[in-house]
C-alpha positions in Angstrom: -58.5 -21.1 18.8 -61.0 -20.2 16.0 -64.5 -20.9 16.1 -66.1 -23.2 13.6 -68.9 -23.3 11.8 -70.7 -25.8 9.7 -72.6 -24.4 6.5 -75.0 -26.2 4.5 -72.5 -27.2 1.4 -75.0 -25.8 -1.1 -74.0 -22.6 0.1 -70.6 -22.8 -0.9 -70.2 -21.2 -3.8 -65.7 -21.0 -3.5 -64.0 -18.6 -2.9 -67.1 -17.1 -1.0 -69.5 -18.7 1.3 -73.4 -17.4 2.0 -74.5 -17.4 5.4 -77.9 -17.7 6.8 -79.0 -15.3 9.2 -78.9 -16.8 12.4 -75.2 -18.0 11.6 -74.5 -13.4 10.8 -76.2 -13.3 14.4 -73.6 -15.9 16.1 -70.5 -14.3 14.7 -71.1 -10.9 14.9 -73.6 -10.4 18.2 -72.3 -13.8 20.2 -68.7 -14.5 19.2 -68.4 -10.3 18.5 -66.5 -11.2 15.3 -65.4 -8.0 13.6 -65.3 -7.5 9.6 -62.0 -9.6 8.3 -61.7 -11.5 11.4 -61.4 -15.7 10.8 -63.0 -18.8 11.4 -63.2 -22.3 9.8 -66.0 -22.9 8.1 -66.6 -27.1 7.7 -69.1 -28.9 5.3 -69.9 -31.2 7.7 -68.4 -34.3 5.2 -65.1 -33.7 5.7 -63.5 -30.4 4.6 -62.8 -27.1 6.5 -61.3 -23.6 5.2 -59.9 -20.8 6.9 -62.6 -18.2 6.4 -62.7 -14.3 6.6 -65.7 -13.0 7.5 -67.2 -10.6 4.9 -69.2 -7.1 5.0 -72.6 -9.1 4.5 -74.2 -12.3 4.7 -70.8 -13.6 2.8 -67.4 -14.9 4.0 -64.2 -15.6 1.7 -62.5 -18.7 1.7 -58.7 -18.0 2.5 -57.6 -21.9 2.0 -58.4 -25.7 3.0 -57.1 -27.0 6.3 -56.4 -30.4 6.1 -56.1 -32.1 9.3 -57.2 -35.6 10.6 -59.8 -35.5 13.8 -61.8 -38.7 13.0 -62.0 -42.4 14.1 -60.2 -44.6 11.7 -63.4 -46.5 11.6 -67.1 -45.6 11.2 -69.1 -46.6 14.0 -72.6 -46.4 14.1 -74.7 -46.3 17.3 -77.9 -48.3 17.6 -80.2 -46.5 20.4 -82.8 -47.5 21.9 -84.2 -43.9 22.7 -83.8 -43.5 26.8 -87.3 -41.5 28.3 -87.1 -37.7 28.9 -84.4 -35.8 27.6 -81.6 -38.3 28.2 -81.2 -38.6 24.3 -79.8 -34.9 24.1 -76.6 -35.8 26.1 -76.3 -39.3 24.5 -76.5 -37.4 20.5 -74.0 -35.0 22.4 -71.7 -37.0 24.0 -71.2 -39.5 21.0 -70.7 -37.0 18.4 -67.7 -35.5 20.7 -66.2 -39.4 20.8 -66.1 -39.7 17.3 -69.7 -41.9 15.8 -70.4 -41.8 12.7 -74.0 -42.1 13.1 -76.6 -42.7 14.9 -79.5 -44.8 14.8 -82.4 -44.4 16.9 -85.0 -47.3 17.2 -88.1 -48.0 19.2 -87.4 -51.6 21.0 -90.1 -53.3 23.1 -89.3 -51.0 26.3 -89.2 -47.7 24.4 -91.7 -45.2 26.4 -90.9 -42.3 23.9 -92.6 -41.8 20.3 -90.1 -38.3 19.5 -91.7 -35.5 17.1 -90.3 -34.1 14.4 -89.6 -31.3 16.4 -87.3 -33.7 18.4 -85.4 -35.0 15.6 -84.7 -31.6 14.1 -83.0 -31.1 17.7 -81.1 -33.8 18.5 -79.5 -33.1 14.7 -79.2 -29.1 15.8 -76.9 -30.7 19.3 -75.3 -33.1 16.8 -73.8 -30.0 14.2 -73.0 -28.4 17.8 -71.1 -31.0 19.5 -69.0 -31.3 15.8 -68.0 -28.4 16.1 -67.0 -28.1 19.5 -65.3 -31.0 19.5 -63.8 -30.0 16.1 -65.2 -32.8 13.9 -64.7 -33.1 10.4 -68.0 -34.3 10.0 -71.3 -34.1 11.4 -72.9 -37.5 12.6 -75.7 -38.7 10.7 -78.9 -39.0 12.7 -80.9 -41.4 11.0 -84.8 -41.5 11.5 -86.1 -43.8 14.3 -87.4 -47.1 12.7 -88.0 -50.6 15.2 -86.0 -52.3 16.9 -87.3 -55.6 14.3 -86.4 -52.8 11.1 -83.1 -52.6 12.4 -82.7 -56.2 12.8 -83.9 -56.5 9.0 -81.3 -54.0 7.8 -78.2 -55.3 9.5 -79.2 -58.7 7.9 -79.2 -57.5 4.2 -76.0 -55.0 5.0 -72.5 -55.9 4.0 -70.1 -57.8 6.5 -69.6 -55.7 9.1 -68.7 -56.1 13.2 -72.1 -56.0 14.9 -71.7 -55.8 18.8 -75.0 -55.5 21.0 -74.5 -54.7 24.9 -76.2 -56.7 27.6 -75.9 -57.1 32.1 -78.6 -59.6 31.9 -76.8 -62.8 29.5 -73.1 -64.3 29.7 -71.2 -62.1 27.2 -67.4 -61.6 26.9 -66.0 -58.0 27.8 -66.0 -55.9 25.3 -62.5 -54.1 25.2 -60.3 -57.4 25.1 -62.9 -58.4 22.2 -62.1 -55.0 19.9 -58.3 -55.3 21.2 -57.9 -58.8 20.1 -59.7 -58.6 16.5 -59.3 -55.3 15.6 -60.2 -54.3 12.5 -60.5 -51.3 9.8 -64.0 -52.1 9.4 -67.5 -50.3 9.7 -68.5 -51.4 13.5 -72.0 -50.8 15.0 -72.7 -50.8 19.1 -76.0 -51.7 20.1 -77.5 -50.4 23.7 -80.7 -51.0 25.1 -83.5 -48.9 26.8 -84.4 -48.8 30.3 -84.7 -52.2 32.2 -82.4 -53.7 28.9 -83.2 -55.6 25.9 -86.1 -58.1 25.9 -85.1 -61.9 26.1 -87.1 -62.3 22.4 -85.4 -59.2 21.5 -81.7 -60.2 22.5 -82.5 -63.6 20.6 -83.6 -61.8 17.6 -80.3 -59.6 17.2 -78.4 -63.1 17.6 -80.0 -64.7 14.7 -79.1 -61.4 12.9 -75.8 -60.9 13.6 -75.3 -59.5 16.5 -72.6 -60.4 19.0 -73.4 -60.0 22.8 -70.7 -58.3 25.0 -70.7 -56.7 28.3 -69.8 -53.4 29.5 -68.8 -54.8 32.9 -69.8 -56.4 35.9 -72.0 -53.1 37.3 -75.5 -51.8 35.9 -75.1 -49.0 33.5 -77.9 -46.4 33.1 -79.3 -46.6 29.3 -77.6 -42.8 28.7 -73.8 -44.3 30.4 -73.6 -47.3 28.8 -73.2 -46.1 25.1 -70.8 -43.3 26.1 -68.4 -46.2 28.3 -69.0 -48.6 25.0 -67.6 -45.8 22.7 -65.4 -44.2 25.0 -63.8 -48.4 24.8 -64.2 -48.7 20.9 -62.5 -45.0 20.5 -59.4 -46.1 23.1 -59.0 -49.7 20.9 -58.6 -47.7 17.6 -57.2 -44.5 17.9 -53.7 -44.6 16.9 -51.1 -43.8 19.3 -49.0 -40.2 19.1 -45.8 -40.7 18.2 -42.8 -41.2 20.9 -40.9 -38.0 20.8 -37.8 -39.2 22.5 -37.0 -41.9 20.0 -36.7 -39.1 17.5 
């Protein structure tokens, strides 16, 4: 299996490639990558190439690999950011199930204000996961904005499946609901912080456009529930292999 790697696309310059550094240091000293030896090199929007690595801070582009690794729909995850470090695994985990992007907000239970520093990582685990999980592109992570900003955005936005997760209210399951009306249109998932959404906060993202659904009868921790909702959305749309023995 070759390694790949996601360069900046301003610097590919076809047929050669410019690498930065640290990207020289993980082929050569981590992966032990020899002169000539390959790897895919991605854009992070969608295209890859077979690459041979180069004498220098360059690599040659042998030829475009077309293949098709993504969700037939873009899905966007609205997070409330989780305290500590539980963000990390979230940004992880979702990349390697197939989001689109991600959209951090601050709701009325949100105990952490992240730095710069923090953004600039969670995008860093982001380009990671893609490429572990061999993505053809690399998630947006959005800035954090409000819970309320959000709100404002998905009313303006075109018409789109808007689906926020709740224990605490009635709500119909989830799977059935993306089984029964599925569609190949943008989708956004909605999870709450610690302790869940506020009751103003939940009546808010009705009047918006949000549907309420339910990830089950049990109490999810804020960092399980978006990876169960995806995990559901990403069974409900991916489409089946075909049946070898009816060939």
């Amino acid at each position: 299996m070759l390694q790949r790697l996601v360069v900046d696309p301003a610097k590919i310059h076809p047929p050669t490639i410019q690498l930065t550094p640290e990207q020289q240091h993980y082929l050569t000293r981590v992966l032990r990558l020899q002169i000539g030896d390959r790897f895919i090199a991605m854009n992070g929007q969608g295209e890859s190439w077979l690459t041979i690595l180069d004498d220098g801070p360059t690599a040659t582009l042998v030829h475009p690999i077309n293949t098709q690794t993504e969700l037939p729909i873009a899905v966007t995850l609205v997070m409330a950011l989780p305290k500590g470090n539980g963000f990390d695994e979230v940004v992880r985990q979702a990349t390697e199930l197939g989001v689109s992007q991600i959209q951090p907000v601050i709701s009325d239970r949100t105990l952490l204000n992240p730095s710069p520093q923090k953004l600039e990582r969670w995008r860093r685990i982001a380009q990671e996961a893609a490429e572990q999980s061999e993505r053809q592109i690399v998630p947006a992570l959005l800035d954090p904005i409000t819970f309320v900003d959000h709100l404002h955005q998905i009313q303006s936005s075109q018409p789109h499946r808007s689906y926020l997760c709740t224990p605490r209210r009635a709500a119909p399951a989830l799977l059935p609901l993306l089984t029964q009306t599925w569609q190949a249109q943008p989708l956004t998932i909605a999870i709450g912080p610690e302790g869940g959404w506020t009751d103003p906060e939940l009546d808010q993202a009705i009047a918006a456009g949000y549907a309420l659904v339910s990830l089950g009868d049990r109490i999810l921790r804020a960092v399980t529930a978006p990876i169960v909702a995806l995990a559901l959305i990403a069974a409900s749309c991916e489409p089946e292999p075909p049946d070898e023995s009816e060939t």
